[in-house]
Backbone as CSV, one residue per row, in Angstrom:
resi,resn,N_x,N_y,N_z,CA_x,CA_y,CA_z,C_x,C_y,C_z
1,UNK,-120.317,110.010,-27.605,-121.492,110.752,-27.184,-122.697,110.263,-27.985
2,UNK,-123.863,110.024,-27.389,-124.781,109.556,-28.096,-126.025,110.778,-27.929
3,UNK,-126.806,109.958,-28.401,-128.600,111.089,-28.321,-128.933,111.565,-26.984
4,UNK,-128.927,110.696,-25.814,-129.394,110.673,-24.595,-128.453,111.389,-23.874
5,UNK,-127.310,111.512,-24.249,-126.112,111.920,-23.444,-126.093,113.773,-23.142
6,UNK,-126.912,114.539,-24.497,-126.935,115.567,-24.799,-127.844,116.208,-23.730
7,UNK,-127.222,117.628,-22.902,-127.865,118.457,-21.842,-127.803,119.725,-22.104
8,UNK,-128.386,120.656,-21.882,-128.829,121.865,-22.363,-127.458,122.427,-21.233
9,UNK,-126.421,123.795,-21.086,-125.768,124.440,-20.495,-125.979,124.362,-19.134
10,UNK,-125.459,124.416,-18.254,-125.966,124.589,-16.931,-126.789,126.245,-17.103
11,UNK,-128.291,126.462,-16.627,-128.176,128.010,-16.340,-129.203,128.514,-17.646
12,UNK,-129.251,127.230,-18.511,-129.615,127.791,-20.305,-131.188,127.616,-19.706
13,UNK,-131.638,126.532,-18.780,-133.248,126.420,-18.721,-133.449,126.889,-16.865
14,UNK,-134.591,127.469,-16.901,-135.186,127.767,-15.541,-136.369,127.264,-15.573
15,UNK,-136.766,126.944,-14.008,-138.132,126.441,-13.902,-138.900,127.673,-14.164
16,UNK,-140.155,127.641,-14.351,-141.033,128.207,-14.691,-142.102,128.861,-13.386
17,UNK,-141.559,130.157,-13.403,-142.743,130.228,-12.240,-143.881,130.199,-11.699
18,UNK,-144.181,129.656,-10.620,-145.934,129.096,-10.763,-146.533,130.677,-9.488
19,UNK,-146.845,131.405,-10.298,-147.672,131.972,-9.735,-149.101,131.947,-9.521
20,UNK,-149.078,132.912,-8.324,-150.893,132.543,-7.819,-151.105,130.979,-6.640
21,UNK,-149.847,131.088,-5.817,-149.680,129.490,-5.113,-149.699,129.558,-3.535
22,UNK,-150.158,130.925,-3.245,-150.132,131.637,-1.749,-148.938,132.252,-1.952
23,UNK,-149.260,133.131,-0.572,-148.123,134.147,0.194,-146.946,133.814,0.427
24,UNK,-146.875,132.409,0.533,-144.947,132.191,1.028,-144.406,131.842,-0.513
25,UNK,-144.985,131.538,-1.917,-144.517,131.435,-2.744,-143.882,132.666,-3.548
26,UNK,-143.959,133.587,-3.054,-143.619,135.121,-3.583,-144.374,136.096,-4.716
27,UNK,-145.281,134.902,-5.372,-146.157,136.053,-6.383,-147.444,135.347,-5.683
28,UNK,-147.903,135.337,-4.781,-149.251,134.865,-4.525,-150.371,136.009,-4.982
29,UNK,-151.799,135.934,-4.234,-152.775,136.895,-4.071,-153.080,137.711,-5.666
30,UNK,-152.372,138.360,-5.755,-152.950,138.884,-6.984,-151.898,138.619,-8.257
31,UNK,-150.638,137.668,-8.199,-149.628,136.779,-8.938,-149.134,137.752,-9.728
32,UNK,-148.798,138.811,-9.359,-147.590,139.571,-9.953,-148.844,141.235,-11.070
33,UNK,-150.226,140.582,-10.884,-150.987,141.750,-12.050,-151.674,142.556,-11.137
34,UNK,-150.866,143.150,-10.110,-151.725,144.480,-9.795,-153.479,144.097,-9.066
35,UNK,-153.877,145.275,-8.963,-154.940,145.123,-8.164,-156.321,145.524,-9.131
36,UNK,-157.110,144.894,-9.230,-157.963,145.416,-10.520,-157.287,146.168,-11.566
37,UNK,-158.830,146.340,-12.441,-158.298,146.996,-13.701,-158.484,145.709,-15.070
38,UNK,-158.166,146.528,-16.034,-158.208,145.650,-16.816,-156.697,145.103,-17.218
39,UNK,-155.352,144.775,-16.529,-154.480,144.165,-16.877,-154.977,143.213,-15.829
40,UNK,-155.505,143.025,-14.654,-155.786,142.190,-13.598,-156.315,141.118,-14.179
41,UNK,-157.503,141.372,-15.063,-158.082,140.368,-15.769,-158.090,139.103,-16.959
42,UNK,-158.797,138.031,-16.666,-158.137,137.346,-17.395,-157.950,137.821,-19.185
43,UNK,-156.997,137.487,-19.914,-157.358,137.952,-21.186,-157.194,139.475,-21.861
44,UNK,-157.354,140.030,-20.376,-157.352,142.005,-20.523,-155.547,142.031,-20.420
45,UNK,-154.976,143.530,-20.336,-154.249,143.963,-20.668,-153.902,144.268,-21.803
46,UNK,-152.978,145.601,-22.602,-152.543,146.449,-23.370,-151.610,144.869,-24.924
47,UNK,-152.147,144.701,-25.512,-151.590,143.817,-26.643,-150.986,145.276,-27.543
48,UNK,-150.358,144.278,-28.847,-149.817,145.017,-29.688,-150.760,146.335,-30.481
49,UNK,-151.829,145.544,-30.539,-152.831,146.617,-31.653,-153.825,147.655,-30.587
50,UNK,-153.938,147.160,-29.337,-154.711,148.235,-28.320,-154.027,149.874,-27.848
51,UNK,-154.623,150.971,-28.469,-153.822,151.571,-28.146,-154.854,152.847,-27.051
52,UNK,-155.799,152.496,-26.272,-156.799,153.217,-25.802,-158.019,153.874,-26.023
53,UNK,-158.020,153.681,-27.777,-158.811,154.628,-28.252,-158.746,155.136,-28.911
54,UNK,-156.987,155.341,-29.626,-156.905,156.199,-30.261,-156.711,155.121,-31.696
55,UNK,-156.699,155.463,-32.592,-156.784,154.734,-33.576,-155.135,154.109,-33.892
56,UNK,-155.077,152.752,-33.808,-153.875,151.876,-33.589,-152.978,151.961,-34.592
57,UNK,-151.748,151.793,-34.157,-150.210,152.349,-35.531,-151.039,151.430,-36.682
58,UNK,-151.007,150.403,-36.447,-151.143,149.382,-38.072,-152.167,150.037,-38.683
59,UNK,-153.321,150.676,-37.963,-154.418,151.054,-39.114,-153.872,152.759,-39.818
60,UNK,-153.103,153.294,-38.959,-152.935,154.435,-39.584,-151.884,154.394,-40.076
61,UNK,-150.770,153.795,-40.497,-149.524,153.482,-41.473,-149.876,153.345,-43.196
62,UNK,-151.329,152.592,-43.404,-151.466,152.878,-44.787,-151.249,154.177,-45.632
63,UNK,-151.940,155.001,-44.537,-152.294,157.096,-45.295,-150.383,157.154,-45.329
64,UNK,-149.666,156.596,-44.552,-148.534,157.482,-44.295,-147.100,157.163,-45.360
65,UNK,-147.760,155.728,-46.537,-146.530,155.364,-46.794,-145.985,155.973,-47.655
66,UNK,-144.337,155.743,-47.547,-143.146,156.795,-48.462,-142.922,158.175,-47.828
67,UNK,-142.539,158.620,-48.993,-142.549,159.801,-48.876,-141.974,160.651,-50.281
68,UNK,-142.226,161.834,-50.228,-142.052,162.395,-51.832,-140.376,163.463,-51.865
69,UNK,-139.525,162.885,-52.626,-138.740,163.481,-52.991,-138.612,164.667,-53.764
70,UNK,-138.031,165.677,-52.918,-138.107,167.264,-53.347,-137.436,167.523,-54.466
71,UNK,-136.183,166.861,-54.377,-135.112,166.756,-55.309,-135.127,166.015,-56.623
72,UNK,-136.366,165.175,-56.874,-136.410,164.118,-57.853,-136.591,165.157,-59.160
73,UNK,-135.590,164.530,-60.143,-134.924,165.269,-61.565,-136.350,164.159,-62.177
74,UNK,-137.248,164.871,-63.136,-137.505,163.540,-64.096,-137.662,164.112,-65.410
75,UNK,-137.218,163.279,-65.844,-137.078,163.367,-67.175,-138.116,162.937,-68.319
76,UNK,-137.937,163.402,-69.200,-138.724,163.408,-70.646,-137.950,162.521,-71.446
77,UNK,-138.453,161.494,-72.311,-137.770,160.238,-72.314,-138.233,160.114,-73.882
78,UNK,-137.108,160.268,-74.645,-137.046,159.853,-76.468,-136.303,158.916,-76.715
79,UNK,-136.751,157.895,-77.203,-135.833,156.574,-77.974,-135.793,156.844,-79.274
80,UNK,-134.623,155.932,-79.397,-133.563,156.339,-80.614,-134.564,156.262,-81.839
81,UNK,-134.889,155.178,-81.837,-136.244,155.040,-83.440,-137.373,155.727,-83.149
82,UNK,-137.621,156.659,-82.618,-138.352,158.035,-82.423,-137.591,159.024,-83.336
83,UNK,-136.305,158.851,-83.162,-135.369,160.342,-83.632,-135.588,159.934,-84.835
84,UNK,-135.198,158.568,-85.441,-134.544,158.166,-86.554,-136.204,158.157,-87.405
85,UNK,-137.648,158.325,-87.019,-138.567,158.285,-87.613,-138.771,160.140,-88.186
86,UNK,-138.785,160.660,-86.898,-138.852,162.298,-87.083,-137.694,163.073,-87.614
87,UNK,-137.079,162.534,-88.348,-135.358,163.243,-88.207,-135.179,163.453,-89.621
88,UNK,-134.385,163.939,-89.819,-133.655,163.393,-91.203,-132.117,163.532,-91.120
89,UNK,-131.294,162.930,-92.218,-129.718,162.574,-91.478,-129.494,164.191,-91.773
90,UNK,-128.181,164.680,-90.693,-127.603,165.554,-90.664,-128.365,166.726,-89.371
91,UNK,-129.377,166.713,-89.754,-130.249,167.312,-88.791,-130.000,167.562,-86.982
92,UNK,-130.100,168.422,-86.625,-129.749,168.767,-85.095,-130.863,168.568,-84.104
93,UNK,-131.084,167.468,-83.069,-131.928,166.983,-82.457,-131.873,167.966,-80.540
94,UNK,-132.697,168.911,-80.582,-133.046,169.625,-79.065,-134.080,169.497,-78.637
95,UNK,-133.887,169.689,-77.414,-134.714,169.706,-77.016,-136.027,170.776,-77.466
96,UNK,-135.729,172.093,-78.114,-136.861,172.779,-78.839,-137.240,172.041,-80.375
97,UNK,-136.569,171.432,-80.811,-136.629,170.380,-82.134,-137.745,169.147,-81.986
98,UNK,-137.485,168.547,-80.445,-138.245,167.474,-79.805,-139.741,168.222,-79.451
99,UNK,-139.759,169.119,-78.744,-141.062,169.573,-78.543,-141.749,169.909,-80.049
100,UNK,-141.595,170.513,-80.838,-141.833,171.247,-81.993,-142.473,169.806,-83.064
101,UNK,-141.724,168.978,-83.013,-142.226,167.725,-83.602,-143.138,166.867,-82.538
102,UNK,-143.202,167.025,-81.630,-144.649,166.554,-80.853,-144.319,165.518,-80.030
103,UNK,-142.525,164.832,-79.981,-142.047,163.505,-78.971,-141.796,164.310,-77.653
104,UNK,-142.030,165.105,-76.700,-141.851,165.995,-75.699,-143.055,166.910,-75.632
105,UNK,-143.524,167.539,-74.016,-143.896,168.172,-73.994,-144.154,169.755,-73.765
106,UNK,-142.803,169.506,-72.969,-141.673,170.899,-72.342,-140.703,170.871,-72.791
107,UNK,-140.036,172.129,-73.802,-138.374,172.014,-74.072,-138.137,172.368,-72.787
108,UNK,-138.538,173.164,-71.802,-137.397,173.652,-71.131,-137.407,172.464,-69.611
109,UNK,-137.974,171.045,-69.726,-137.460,170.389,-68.834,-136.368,169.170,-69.457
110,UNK,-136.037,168.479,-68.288,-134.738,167.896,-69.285,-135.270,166.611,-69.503
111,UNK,-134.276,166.397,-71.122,-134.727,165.419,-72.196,-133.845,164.222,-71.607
112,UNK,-134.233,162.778,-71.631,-132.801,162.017,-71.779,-133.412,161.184,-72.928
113,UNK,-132.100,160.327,-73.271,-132.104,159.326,-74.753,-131.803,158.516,-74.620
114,UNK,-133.331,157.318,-75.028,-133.513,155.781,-74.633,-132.675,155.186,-75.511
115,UNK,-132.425,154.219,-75.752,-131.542,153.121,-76.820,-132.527,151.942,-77.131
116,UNK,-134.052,152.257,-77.114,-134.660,151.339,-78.017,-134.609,151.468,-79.566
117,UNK,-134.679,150.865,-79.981,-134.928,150.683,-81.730,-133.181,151.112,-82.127
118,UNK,-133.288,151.520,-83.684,-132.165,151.625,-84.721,-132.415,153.005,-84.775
119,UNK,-131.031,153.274,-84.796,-130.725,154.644,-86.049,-130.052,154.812,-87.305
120,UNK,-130.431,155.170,-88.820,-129.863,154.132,-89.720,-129.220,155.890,-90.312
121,UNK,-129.413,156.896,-89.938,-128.301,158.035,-90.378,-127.706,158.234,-88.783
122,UNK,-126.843,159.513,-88.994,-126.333,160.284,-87.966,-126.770,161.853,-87.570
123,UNK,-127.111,161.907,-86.829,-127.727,163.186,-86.368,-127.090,164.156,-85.358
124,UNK,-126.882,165.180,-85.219,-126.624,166.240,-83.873,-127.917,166.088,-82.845
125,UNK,-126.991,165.297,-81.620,-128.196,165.111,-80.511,-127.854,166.245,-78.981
126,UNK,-128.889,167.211,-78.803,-128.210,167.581,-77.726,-129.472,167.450,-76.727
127,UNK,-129.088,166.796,-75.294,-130.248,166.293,-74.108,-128.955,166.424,-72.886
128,UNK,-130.039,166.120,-72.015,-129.822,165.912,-70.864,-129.240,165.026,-70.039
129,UNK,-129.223,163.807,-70.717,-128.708,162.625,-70.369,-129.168,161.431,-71.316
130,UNK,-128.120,160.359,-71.601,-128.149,159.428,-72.414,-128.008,158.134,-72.116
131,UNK,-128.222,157.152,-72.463,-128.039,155.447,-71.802,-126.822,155.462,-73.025
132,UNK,-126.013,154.469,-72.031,-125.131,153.789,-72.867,-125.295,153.490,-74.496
133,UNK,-126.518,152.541,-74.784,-126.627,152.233,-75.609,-127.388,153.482,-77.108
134,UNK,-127.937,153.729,-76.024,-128.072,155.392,-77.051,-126.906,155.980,-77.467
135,UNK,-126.364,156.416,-76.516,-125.226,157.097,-77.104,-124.336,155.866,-78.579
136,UNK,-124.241,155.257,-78.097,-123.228,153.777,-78.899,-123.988,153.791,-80.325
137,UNK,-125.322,154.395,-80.571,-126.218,153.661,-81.659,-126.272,154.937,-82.579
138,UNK,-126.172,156.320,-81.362,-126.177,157.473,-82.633,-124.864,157.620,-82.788
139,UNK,-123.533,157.208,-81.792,-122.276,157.680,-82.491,-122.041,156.814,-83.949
140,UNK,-122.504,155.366,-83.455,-122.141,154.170,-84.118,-122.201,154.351,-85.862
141,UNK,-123.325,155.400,-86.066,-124.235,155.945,-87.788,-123.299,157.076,-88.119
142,UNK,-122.333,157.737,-87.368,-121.640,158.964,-87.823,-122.827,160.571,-86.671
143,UNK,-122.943,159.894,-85.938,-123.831,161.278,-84.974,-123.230,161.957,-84.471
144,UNK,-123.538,162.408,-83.652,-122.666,163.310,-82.333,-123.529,163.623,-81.536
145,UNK,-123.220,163.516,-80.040,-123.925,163.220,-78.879,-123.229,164.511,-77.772
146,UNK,-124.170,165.346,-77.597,-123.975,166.361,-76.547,-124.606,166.554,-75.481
147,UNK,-124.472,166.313,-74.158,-124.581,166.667,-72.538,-124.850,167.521,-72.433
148,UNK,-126.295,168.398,-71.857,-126.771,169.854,-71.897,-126.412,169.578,-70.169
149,UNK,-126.126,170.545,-69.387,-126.269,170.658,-68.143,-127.493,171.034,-67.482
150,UNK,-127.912,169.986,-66.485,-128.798,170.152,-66.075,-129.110,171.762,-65.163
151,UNK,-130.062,172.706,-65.217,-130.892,173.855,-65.062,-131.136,173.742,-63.650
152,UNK,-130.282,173.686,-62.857,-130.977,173.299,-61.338,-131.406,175.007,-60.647
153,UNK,-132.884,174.901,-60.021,-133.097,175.813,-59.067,-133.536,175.512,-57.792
154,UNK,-134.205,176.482,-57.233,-134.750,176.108,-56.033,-133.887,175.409,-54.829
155,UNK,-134.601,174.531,-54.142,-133.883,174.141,-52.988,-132.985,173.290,-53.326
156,UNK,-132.969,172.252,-54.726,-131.680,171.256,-55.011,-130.779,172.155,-55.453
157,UNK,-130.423,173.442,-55.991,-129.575,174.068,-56.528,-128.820,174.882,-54.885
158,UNK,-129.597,174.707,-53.951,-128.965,175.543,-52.563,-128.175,174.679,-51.854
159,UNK,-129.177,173.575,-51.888,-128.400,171.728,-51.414,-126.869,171.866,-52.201
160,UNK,-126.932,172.044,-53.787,-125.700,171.605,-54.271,-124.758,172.482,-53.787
161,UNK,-125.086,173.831,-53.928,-124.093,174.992,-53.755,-123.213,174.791,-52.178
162,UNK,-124.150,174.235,-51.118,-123.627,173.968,-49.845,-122.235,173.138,-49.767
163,UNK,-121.207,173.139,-48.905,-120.344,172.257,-49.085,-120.771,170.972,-48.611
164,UNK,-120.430,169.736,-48.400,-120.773,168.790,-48.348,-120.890,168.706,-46.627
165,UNK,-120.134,169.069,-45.851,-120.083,168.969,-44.169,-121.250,169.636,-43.731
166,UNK,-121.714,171.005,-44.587,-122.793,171.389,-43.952,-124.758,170.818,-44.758
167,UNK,-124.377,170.439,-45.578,-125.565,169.629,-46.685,-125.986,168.371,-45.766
168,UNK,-124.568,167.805,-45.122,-125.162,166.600,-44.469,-125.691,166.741,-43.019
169,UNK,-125.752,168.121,-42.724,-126.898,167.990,-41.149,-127.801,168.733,-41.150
């Protein structure tokens, strides 16, 4: 088989219809666009961005993007050489401990614990949630690391309480 030899499927190409060629050709007279109007015309008819008047999807999609999560937990965020600056060894690290020394601004939302910097004693840490390496850096000095449960109300606490068959419709 060579270059020249190669043919497209039987059926894969059609001629192209020539409309506008008279009456016995089947789209003659007005070639398939109706009778006036502006699709009749050359150039006229409805494109992607024309939408009559009313102001077109692409321009009004900027105002609309995302959307805001009801459920979003966020957290108040202390790294480890924060503790290990404000602390002293033995000492019990809360979230009312964190506000009170000035690294937080709410005890009563939840704390979690970054794993930047060193901790060179061991401390009582109790938060909300911890990174790996946090946890690894205050056990690592002689610490102890405690999981407060998260305080859920409102509509994520009704979501959770639901069983799962009826949460998902």
């Amino acid at each position: 088989m060579k270059l020249h030899d190669l043919r497209p499927d039987s059926g894969a190409t059609r001629k192209r219809k020539r409309v506008g060629r008279g009456i016995a050709a089947g789209q003659g007279k007005t070639a398939g666009r109706g009778t006036k109007g502006q699709g009749a015309r050359k150039g006229g008819g409805k494109r992607g961005y024309f939408e009559g008047g009313q102001l077109p999807l692409i321009r009004r999609l900027p105002f609309k993007r995302g959307f805001t999560n009801i459920f979003r937990v966020i957290y108040q965020e202390v790294n480890v050489d924060q503790i290990g600056e404000n602390f002293k060894k033995g000492d019990a690290v809360t979230p009312a401990t964190l506000a009170a020394v000035g690294l937080i601004k709410e005890p009563t939302f939840p704390v979690k614990i970054l794993g930047r910097g060193d901790l060179k004693f061991g401390v009582k840490v109790q938060a909300h949630g911890f990174t790996t390496g946090a946890r690894q850096k205050i056990e690592a000095v002689g610490g102890s690391v405690e999981e407060l449960p998260l305080d859920e109300s409102g509509a994520r606490a009704t979501i959770k309480k639901l069983p799962q068959t009826a949460a998902a419709e």
